[in-house]
C-alpha atoms as an extended CHARMM CRD file, in Angstrom:
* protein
*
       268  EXT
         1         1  UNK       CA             83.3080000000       90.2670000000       98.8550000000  PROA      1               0.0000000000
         2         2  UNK       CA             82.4990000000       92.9800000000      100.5190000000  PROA      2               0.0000000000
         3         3  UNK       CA             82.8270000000       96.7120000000       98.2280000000  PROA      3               0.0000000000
         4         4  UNK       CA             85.9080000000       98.8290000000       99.7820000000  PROA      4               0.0000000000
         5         5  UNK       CA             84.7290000000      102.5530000000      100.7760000000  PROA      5               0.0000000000
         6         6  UNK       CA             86.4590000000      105.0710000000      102.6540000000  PROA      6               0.0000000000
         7         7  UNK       CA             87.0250000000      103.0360000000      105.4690000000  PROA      7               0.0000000000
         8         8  UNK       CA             90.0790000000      100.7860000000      105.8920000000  PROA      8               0.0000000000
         9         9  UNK       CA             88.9350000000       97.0470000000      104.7160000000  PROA      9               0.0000000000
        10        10  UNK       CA             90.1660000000       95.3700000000      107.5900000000  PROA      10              0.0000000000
        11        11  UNK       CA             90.1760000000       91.3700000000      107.4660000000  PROA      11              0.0000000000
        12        12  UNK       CA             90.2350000000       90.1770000000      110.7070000000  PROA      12              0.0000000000
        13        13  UNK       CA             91.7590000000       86.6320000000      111.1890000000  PROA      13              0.0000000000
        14        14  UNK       CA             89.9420000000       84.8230000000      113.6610000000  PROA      14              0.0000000000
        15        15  UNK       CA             91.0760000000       81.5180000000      114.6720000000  PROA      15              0.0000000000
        16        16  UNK       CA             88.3670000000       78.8420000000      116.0050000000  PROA      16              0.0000000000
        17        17  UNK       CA             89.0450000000       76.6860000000      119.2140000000  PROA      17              0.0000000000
        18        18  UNK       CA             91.1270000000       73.2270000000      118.7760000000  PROA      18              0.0000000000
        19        19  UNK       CA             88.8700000000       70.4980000000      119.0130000000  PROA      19              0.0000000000
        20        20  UNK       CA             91.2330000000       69.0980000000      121.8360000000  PROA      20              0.0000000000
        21        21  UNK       CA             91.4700000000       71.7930000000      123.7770000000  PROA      21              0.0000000000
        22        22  UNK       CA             91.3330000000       71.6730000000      127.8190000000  PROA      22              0.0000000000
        23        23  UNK       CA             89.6590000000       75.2600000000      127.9260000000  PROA      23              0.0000000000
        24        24  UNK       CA             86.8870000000       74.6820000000      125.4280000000  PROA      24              0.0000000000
        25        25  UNK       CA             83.7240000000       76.9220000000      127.0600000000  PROA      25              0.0000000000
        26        26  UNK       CA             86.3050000000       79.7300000000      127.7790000000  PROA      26              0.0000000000
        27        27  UNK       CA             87.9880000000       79.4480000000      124.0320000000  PROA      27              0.0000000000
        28        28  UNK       CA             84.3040000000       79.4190000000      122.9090000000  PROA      28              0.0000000000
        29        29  UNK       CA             83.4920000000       82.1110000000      124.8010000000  PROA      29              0.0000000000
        30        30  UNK       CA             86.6010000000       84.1460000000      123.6290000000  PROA      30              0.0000000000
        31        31  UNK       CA             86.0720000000       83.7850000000      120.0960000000  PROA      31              0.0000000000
        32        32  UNK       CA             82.7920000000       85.1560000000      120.2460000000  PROA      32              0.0000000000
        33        33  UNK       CA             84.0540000000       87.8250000000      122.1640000000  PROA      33              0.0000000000
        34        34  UNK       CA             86.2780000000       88.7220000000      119.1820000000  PROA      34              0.0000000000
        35        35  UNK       CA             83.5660000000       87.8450000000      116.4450000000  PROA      35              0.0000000000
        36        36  UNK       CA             81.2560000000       90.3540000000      118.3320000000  PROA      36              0.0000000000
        37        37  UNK       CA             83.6840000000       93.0810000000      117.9360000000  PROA      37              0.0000000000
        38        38  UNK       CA             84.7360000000       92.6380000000      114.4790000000  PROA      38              0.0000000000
        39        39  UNK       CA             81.1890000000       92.9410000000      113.4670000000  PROA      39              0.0000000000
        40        40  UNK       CA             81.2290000000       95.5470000000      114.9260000000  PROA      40              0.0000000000
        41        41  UNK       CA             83.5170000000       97.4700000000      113.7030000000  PROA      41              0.0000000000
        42        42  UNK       CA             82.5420000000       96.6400000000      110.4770000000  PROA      42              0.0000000000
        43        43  UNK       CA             85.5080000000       94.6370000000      109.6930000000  PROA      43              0.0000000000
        44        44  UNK       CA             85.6340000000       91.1320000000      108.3540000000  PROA      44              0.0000000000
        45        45  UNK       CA             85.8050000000       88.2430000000      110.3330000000  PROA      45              0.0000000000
        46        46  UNK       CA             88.0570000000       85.8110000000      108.2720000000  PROA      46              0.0000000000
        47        47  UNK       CA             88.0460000000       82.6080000000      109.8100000000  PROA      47              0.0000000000
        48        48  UNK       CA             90.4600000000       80.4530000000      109.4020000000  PROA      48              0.0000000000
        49        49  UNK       CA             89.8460000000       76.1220000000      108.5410000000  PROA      49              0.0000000000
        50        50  UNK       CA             91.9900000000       73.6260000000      110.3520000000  PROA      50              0.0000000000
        51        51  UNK       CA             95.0420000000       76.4500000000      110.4890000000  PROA      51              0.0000000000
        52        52  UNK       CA             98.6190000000       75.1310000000      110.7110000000  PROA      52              0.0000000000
        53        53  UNK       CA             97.4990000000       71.6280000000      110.2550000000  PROA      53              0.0000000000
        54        54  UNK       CA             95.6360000000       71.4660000000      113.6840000000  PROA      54              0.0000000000
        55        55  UNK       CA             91.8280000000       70.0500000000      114.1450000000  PROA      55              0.0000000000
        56        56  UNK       CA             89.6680000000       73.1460000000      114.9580000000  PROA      56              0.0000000000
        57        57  UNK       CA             85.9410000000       73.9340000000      114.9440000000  PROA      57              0.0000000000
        58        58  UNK       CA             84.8310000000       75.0370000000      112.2360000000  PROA      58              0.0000000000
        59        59  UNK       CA             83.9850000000       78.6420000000      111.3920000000  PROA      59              0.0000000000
        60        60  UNK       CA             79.8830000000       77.9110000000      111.1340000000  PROA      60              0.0000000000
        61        61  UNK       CA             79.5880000000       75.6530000000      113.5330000000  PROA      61              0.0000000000
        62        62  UNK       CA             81.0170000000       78.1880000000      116.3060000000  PROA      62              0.0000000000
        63        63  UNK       CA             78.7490000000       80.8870000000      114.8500000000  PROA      63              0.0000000000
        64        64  UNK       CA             75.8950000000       78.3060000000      114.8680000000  PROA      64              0.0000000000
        65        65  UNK       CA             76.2630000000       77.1320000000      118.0500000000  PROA      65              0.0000000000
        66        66  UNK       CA             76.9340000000       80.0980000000      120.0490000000  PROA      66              0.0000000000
        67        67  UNK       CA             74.1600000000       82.1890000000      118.4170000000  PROA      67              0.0000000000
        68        68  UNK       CA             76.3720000000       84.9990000000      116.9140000000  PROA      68              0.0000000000
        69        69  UNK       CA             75.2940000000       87.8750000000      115.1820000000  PROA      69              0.0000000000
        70        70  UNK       CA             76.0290000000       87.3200000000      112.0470000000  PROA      70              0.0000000000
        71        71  UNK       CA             76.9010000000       89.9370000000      109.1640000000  PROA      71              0.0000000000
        72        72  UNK       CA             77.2900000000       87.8700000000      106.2090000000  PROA      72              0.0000000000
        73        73  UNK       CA             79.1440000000       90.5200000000      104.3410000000  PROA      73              0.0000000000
        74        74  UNK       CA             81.6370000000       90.6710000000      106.9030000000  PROA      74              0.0000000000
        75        75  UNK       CA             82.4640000000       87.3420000000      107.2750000000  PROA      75              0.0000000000
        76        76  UNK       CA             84.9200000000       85.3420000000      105.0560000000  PROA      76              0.0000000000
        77        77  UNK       CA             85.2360000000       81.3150000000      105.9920000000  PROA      77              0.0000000000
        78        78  UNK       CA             88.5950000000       79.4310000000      104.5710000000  PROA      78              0.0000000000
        79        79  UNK       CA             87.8630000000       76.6880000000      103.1760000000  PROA      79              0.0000000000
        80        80  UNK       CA             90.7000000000       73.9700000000      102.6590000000  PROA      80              0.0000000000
        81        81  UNK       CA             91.3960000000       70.6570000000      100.6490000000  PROA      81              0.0000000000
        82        82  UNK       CA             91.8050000000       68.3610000000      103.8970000000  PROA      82              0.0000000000
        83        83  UNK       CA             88.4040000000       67.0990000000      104.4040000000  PROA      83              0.0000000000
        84        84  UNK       CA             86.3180000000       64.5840000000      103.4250000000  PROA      84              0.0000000000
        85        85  UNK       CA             83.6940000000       65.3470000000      100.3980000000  PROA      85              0.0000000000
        86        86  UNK       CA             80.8430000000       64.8390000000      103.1600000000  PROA      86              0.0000000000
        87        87  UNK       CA             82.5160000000       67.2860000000      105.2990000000  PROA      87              0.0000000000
        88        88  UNK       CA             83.2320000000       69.7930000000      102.4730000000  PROA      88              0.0000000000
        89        89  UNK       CA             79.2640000000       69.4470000000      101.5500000000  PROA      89              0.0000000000
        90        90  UNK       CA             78.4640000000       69.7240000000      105.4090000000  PROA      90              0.0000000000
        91        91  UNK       CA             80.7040000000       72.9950000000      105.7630000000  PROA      91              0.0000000000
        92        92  UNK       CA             79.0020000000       74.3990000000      102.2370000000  PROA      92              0.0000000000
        93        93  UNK       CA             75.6140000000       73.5870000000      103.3350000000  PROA      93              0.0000000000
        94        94  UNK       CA             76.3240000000       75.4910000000      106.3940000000  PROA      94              0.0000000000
        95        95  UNK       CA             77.8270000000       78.3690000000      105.5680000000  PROA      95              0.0000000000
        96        96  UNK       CA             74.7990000000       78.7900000000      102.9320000000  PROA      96              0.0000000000
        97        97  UNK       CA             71.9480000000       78.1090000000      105.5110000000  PROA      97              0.0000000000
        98        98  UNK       CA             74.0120000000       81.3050000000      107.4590000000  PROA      98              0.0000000000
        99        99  UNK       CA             73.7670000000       83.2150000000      104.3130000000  PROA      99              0.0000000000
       100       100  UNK       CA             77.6580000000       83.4170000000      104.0980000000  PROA      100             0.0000000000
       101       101  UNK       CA             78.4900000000       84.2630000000      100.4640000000  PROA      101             0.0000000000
       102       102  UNK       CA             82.6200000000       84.4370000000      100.7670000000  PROA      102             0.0000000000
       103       103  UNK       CA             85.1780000000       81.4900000000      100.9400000000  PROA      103             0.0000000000
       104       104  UNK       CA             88.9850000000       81.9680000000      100.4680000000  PROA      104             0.0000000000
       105       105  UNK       CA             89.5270000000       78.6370000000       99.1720000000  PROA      105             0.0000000000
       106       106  UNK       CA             93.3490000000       77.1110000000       99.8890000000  PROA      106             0.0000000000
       107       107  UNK       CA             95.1640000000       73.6170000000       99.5500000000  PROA      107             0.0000000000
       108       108  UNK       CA             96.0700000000       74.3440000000      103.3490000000  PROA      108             0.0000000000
       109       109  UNK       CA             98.4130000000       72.9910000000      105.3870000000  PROA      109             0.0000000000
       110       110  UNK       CA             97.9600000000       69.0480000000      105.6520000000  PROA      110             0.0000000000
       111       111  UNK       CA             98.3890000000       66.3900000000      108.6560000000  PROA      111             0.0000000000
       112       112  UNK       CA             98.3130000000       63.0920000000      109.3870000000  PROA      112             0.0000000000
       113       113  UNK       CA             95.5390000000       63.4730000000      111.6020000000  PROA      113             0.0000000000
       114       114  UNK       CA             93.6060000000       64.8440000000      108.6260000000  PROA      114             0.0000000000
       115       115  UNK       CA             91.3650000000       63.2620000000      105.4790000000  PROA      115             0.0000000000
       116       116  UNK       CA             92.1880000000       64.8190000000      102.3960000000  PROA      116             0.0000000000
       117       117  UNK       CA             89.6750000000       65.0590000000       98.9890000000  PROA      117             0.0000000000
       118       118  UNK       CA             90.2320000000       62.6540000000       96.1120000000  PROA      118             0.0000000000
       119       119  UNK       CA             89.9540000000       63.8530000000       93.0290000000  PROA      119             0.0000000000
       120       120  UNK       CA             86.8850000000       61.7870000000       92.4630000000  PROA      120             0.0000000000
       121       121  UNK       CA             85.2960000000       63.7570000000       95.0230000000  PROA      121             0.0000000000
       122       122  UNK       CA             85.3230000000       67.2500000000       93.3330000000  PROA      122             0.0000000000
       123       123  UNK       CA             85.2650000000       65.3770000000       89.5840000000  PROA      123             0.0000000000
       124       124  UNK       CA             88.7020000000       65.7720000000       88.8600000000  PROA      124             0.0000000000
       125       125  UNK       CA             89.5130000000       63.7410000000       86.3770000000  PROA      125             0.0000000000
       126       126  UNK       CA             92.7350000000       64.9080000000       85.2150000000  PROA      126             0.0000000000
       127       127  UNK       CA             94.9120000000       65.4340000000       88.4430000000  PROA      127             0.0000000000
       128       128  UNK       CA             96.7290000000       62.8370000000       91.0990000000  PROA      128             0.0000000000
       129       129  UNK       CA             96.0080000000       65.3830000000       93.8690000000  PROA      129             0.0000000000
       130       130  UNK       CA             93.4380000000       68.0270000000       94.6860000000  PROA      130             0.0000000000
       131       131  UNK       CA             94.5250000000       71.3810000000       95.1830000000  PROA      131             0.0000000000
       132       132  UNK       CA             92.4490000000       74.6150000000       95.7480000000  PROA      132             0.0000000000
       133       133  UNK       CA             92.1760000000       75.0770000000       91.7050000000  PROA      133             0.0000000000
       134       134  UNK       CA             90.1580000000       72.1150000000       91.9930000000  PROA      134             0.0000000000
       135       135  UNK       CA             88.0580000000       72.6880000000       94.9390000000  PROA      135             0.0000000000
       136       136  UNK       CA             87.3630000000       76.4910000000       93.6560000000  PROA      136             0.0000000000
       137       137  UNK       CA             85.8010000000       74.5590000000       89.9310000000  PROA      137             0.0000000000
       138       138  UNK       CA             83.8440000000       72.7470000000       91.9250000000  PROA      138             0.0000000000
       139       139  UNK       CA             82.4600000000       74.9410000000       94.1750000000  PROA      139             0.0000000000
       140       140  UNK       CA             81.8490000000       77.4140000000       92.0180000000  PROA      140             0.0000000000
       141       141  UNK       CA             79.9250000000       74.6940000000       89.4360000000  PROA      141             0.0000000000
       142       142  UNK       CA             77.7280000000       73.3950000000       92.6800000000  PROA      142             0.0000000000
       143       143  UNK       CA             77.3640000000       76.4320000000       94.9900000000  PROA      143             0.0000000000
       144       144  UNK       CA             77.3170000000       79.3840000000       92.5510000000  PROA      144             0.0000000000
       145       145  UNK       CA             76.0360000000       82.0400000000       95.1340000000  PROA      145             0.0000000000
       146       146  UNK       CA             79.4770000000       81.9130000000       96.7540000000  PROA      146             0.0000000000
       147       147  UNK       CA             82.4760000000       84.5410000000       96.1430000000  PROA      147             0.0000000000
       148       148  UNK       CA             85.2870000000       81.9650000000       95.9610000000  PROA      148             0.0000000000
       149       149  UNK       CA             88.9730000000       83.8030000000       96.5150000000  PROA      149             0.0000000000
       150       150  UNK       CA             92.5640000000       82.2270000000       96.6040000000  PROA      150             0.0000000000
       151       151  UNK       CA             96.0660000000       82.4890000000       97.8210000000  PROA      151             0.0000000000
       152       152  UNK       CA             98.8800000000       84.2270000000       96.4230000000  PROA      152             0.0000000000
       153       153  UNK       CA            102.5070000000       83.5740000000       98.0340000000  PROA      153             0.0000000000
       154       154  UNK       CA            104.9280000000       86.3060000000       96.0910000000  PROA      154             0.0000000000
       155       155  UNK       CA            107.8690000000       84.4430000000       97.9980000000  PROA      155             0.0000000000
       156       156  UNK       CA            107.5550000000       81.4140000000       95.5430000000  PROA      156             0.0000000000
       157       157  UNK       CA            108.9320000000       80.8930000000       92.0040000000  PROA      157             0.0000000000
       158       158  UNK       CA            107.8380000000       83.8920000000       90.1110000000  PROA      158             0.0000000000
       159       159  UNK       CA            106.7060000000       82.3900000000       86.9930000000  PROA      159             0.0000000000
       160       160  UNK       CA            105.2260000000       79.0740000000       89.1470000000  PROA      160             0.0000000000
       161       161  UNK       CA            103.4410000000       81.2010000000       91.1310000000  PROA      161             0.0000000000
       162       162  UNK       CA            101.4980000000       83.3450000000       88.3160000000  PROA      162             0.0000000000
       163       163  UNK       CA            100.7580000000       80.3360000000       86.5020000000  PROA      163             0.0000000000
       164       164  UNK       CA             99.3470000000       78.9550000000       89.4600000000  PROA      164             0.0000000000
       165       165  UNK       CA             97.0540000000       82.5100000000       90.3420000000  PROA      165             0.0000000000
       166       166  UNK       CA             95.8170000000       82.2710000000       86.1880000000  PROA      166             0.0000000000
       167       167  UNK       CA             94.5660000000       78.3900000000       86.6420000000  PROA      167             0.0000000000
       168       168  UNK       CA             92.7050000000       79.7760000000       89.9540000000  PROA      168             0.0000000000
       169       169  UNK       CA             91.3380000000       82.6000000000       88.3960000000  PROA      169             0.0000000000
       170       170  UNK       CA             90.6540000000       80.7070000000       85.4470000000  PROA      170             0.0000000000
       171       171  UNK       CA             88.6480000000       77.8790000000       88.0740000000  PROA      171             0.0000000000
       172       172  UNK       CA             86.7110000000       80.9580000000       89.0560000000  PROA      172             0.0000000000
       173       173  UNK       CA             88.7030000000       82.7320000000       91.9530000000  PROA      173             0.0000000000
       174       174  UNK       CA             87.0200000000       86.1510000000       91.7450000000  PROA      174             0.0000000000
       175       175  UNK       CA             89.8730000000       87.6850000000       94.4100000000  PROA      175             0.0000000000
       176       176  UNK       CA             93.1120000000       87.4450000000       96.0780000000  PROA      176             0.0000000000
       177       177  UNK       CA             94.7630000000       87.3680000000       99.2670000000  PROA      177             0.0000000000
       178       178  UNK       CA             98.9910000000       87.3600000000       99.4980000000  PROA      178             0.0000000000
       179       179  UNK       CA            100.7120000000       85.9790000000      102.1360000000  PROA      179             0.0000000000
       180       180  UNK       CA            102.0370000000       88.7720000000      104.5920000000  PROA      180             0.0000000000
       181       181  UNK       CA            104.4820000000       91.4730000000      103.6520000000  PROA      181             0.0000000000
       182       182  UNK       CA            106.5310000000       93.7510000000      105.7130000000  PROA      182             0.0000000000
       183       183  UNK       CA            107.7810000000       96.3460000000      102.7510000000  PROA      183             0.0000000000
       184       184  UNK       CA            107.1780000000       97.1900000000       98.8980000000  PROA      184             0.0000000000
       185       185  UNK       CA            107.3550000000       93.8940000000       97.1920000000  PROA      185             0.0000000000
       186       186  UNK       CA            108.1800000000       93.6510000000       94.2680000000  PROA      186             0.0000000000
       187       187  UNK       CA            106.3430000000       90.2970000000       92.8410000000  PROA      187             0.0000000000
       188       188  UNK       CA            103.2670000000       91.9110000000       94.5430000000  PROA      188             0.0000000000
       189       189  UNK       CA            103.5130000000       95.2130000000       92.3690000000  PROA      189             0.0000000000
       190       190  UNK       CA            103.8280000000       92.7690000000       89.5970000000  PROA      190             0.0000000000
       191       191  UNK       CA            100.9820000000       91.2650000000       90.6030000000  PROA      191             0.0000000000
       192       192  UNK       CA             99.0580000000       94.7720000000       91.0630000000  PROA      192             0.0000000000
       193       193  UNK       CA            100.0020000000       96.0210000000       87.2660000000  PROA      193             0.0000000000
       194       194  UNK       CA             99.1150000000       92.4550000000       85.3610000000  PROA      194             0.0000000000
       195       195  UNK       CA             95.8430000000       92.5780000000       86.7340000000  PROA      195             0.0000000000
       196       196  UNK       CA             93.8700000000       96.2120000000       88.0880000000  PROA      196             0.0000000000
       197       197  UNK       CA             90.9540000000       94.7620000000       88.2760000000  PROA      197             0.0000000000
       198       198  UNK       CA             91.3100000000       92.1170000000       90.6950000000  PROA      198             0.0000000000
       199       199  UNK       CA             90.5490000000       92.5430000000       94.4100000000  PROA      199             0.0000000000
       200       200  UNK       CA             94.1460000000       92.1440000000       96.2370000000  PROA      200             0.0000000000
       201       201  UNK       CA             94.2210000000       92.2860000000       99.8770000000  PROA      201             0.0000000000
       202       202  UNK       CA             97.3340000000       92.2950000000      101.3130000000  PROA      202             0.0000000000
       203       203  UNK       CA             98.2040000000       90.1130000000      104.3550000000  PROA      203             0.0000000000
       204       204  UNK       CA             99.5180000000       92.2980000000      107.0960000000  PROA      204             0.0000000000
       205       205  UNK       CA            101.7330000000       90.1510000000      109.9340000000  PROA      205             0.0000000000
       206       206  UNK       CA            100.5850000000       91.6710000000      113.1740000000  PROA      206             0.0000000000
       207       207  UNK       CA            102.9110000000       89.6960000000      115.3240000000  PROA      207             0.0000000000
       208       208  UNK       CA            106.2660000000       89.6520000000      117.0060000000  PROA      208             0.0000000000
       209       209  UNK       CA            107.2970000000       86.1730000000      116.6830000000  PROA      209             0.0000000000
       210       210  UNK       CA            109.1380000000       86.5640000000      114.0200000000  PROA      210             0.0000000000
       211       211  UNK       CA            110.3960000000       82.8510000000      113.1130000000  PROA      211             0.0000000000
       212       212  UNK       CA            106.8380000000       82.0710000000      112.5070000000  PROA      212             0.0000000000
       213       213  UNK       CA            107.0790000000       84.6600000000      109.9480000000  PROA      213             0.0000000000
       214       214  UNK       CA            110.8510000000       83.1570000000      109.0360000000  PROA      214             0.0000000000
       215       215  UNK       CA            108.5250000000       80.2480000000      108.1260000000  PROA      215             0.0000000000
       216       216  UNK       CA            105.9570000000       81.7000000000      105.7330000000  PROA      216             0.0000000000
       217       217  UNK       CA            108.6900000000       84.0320000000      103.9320000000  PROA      217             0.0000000000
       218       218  UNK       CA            110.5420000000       81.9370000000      102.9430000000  PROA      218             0.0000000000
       219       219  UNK       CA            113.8330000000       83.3920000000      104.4550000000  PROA      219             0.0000000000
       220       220  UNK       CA            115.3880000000       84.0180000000      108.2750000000  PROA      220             0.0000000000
       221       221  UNK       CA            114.6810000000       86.9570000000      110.2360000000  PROA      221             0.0000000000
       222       222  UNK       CA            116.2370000000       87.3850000000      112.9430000000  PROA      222             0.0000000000
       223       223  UNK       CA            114.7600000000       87.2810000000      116.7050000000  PROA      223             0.0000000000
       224       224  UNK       CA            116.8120000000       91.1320000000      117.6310000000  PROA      224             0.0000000000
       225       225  UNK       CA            115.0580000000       92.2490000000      114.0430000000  PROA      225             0.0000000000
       226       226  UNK       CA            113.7870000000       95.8000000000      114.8190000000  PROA      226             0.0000000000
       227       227  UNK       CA            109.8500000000       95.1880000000      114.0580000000  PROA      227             0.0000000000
       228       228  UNK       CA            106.6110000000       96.8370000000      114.6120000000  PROA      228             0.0000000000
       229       229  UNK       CA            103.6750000000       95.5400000000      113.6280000000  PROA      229             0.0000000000
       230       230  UNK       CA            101.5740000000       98.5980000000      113.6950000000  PROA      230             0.0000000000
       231       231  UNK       CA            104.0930000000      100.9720000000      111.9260000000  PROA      231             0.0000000000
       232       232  UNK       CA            104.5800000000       98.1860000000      109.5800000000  PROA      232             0.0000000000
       233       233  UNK       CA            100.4790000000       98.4630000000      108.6200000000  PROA      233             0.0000000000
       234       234  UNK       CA            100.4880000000      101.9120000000      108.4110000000  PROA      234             0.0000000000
       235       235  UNK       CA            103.2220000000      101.7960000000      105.8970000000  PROA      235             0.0000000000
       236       236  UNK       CA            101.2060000000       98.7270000000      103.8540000000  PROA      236             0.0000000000
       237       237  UNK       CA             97.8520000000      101.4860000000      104.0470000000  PROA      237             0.0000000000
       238       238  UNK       CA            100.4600000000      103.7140000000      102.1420000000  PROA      238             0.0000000000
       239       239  UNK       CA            101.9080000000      101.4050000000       99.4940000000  PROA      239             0.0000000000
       240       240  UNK       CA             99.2720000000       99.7900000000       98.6820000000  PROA      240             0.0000000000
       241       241  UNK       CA             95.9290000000      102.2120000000       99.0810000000  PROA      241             0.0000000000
       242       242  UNK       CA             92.6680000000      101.2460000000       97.7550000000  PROA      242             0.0000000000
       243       243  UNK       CA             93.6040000000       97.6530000000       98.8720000000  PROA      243             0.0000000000
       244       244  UNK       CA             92.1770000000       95.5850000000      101.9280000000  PROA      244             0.0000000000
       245       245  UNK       CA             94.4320000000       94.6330000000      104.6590000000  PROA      245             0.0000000000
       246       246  UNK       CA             94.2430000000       90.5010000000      106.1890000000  PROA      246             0.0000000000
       247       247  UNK       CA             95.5670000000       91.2700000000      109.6620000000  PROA      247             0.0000000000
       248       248  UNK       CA             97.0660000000       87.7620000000      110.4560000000  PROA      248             0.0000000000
       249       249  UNK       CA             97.2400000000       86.8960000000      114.3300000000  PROA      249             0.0000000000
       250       250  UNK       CA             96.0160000000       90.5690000000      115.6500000000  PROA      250             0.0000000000
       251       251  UNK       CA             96.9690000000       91.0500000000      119.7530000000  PROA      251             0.0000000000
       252       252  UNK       CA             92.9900000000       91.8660000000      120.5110000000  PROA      252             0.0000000000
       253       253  UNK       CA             94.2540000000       92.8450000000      123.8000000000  PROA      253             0.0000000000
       254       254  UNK       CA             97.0520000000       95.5580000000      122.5070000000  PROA      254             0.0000000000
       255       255  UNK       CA             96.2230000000       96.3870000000      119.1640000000  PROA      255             0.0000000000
       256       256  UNK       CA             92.3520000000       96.3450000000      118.4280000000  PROA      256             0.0000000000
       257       257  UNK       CA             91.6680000000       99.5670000000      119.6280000000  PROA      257             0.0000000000
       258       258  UNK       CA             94.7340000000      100.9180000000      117.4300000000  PROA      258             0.0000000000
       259       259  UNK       CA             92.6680000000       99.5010000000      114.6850000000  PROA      259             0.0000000000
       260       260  UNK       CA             90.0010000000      100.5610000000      115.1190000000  PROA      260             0.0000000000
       261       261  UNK       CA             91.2400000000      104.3260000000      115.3610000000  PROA      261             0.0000000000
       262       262  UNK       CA             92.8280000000      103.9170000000      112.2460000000  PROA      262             0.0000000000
       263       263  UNK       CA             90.0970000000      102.7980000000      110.3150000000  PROA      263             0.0000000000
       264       264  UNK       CA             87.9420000000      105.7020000000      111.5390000000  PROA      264             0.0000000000
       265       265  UNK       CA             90.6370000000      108.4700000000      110.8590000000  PROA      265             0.0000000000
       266       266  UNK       CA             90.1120000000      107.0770000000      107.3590000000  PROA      266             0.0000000000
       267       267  UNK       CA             86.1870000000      108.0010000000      107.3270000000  PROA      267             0.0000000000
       268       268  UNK       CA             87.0570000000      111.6910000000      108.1080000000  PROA      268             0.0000000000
């Protein structure tokens, strides 16, 4: 990962086109539009694999194939456990010919549509399923030049869900990302005090559909909520400084110039 400075450590999440799609040269064209900029700015281009359950592109090929400048610092490819073990190899290979060194690794969110590894395929002997523990151990035992990272959700089961963050940092996740927060939380301070030293980078939601966020909480919000995205960041800078911010589904449009001024009031 990256090393944090003075400057905000913005993640960028970047979604690539659906493999479906009607509008596929101007979807191409738009993500490297947005790829472009977060390099940029210096932020990090997080890229998300197969998101929601829907067929995309993947990260490298759209780099590859449009040509993109590529920082490979700044760039952060998600990795998930619905793929085939040639396809995992196919996206690892890639991503290493790019020089890519990061990979949030995730079980990620399945489909019909989609393969999903066997435990045979990442030698895992001693499981019925393959989840990202799995997938970070055996990435990390064939393709030790990557940073491997992993999810934490402080909306599950307490005790489940540190369990779950020791057996990934124990496969060799090396940092963390939480699922997004709107206010101090208080299984994410937990988090912060059990363990200093590990990178946490807090997921900031940057939209105002809130039952999509309903969904990954956990718990309703409702649609009259009073909520701002962008004072909702500035408070996350102040609770949790020191810390890089995942800015899930950013309006490029309305609020990447904000961004960008706040990360540079930082450098002053």
């Amino acid at each position: 990962m990256k090393k944090q400075n003075t400057k905000t450590d913005f993640h960028i999440e970047l979604i690539p086109p659906k493999q479906d799609s009607q509008k596929l040269e101007e979807d191409l064209t738009l993500f490297a539009s947005k790829f472009d900029k977060v390099m940029e700015s210096g932020f990090t281009a997080s890229i998300t694999d197969n998101a929601m359950g829907l067929t995309a592109f993947q990260g490298h090929e759209c780099i590859e194939e449009l040509g993109l400048h590529t920082r490979p610092d700044q760039v952060l490819i998600h990795l998930n456990t619905f793929h085939t073990k040639r396809e995992l190899h196919r996206i690892l290979d890639g991503c290493e010919a790019l020089g890519i060194k990061s990979l949030l690794v995730i079980s990620g969110d399945g489909s019909p549509r989609l393969p999903k590894l066997k435990p045979a395929d990442v030698e895992a002997d001693n499981t019925a399923a393959v989840t990202s523990v799995e997938l970070i151990r055996y990435i990390r035992k064939h393709y030790p030049s990557f940073t491997t990272g992993a999810a934490f959700n402080p909306y599950e089961p307490e005790e489940h869900e540190f369990e779950k963050l020791k057996r990934k940092l124990d496969a060799g996740a090396s940092f963390v990302i939480t699922q997004p927060i709107i206010e101090k939380n208080v299984v994410t301070e937990k988090l912060l005090n059990e363990y200093p030293k590990l990178p946490v980078i807090i997921e900031a939601w940057m939209s105002k559909k809130l039952y999509l966020l309903s969904d990954v909480v956990g718990y309703p919000i409702p649609e009259d909520a009073v909520f701002e995205p962008l004072d909702t960041l500035e408070k996350l800078k102040e609770l949790y400084p020191g810390h890089g911010l995942y800015l899930s589904l950013l309006g490029f449009k309305t609020q990447y110039e904000i961004i960008e001024q706040m990360a540079k009031g930082d450098e002053k």
